[in-house]
N, C-alpha and C positions, 0 to 999 in steps of 0.2 A: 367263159360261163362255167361258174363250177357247180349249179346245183338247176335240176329242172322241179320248179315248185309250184308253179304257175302256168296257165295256158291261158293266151289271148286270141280272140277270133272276130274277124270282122269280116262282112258280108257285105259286095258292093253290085250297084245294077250296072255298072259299066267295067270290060275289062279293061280301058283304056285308064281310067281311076285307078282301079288295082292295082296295075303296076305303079304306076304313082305311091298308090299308098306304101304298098308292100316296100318300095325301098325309102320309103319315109318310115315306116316301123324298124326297118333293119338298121338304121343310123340311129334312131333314137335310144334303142339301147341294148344292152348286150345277151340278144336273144337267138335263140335258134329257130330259124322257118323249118315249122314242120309242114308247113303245106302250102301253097299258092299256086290257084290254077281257076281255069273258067269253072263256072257247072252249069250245070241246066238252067234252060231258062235266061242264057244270055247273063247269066250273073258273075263273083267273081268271089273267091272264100281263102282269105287267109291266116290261119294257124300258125302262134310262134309260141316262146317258151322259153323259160329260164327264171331265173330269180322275182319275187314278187313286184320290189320295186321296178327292176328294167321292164318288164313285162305292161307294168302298168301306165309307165313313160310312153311304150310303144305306141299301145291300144289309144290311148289320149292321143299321141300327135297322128295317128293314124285317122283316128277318128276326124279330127281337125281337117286334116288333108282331104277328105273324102266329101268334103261338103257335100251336096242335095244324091250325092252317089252314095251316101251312105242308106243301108236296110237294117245294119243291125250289127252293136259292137258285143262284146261282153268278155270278161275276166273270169277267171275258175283258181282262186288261189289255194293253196296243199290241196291240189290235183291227188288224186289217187292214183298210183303209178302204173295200175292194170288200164286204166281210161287212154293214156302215150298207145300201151301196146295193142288196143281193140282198134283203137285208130289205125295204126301200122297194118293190122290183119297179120301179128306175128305170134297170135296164140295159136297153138296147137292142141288140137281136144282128140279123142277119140268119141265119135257120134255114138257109139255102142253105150258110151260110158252115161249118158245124156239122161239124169232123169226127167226132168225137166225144162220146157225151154220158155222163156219171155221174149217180149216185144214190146220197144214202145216206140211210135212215130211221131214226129214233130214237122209242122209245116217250115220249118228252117233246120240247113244244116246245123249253124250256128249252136240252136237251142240244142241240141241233141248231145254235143257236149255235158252240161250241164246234167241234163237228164240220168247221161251215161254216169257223170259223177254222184250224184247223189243214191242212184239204185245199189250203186257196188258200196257205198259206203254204210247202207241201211239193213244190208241183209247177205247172208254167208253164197254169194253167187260167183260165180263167173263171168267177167264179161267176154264175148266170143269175137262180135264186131263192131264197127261203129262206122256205121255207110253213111258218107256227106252228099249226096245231093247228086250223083251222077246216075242219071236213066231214074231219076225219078221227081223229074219237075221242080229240084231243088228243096227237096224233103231232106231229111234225115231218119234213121232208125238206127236202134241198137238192141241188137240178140245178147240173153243174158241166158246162165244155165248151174242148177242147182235143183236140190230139193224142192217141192213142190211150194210148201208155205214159205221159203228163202223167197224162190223167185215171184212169190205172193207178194211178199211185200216190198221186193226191190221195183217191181213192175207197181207197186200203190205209191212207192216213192218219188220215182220216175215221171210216173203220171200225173203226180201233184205240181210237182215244177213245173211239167209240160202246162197244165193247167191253171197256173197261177201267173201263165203271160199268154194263154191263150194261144197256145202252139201246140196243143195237144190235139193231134190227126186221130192215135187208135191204139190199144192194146189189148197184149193177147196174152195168157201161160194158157201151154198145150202140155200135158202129160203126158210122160210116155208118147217122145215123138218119134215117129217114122222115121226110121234115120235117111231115105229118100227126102223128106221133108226139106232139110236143112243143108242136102249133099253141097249145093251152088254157094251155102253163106257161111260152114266150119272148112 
């Protein structure tokens, strides 16, 4: 795989499907598993990645494979490259530095991808994390951080996707956050 361009993610109610699916994605094409694992709620969320077309080979036989087990597929193609590392949880911030911080939640991991894509790509922010579904009933959320009106409109961004499939839980920008606030999620 020589280029990560693309993220696919599919969300199953069974993790006995999952794994099913997950090595039915991994055959179909020349992708990297960034994620596969149970979450909350008995559910089951796998994240891959690589070139748009393998990517999208994946997600389709995946999806196929998944039958009445499938909740929810979807593609993110020219991924933004900060969306990999909020996932990972391998940005480094200093909290002091913080003017700013946003919030947006989504009733599926899945969507929160998305979401995460479009806020970073709409306004000069930072994304800090991107939490799929563990210890929270199979939500997602992503902490974004920058100037005030940035994280204004990465968080009006965010929120309209989330809103436009009706997975939009809640959002927040706090100014000048307590850096206790956020000690558990930078």
């Amino acid at each position: 795989m020589d280029e990560i361009s693309s993220i696919g993610l599919i969300e199953l109610s069974s993790v006995a499907t999952g794994l099913l699916v997950q090595d039915t994605m991994l055959k179909a094409g020349d992708i990297k598993l960034l994620l596969a694992r149970s979450i909350c709620s008995g559910k089951y969320l796998i994240v891959v990645a690589g070139d748009v077309t393998s990517v999208q080979a994946a997600v389709l036989a995946g999806g196929t494979a998944a039958g009445a087990s499938l909740i929810e597929r979807r593609q993110i193609a020219r991924v933004h490259p900060a969306v990999l590392a909020a996932i990972s949880n391998a940005v480094d911030v200093d909290p002091r530095q913080l003017r700013s911080i946003g919030v947006v939640e989504t009733f599926s991991a899945a969507s929160i991808i998305e979401v995460a894509d479009a806020a970073i790509k709409s306004a000069n922010v930072m994304l800090l994390r991107i939490h799929l579904a563990m210890a929270l009933g199979g939500k997602g959320f992503v902490l974004m951080a920058g100037d005030v009106a940035s994280v204004q409109a990465a968080v009006a961004a965010g929120s309209k996707v989330a809103g436009e499939d009706g997975m939009l839980v809640g959002k927040a920008v706090i100014p000048a956050p307590s850096q206790e606030l956020f000690r558990d999620y930078i």
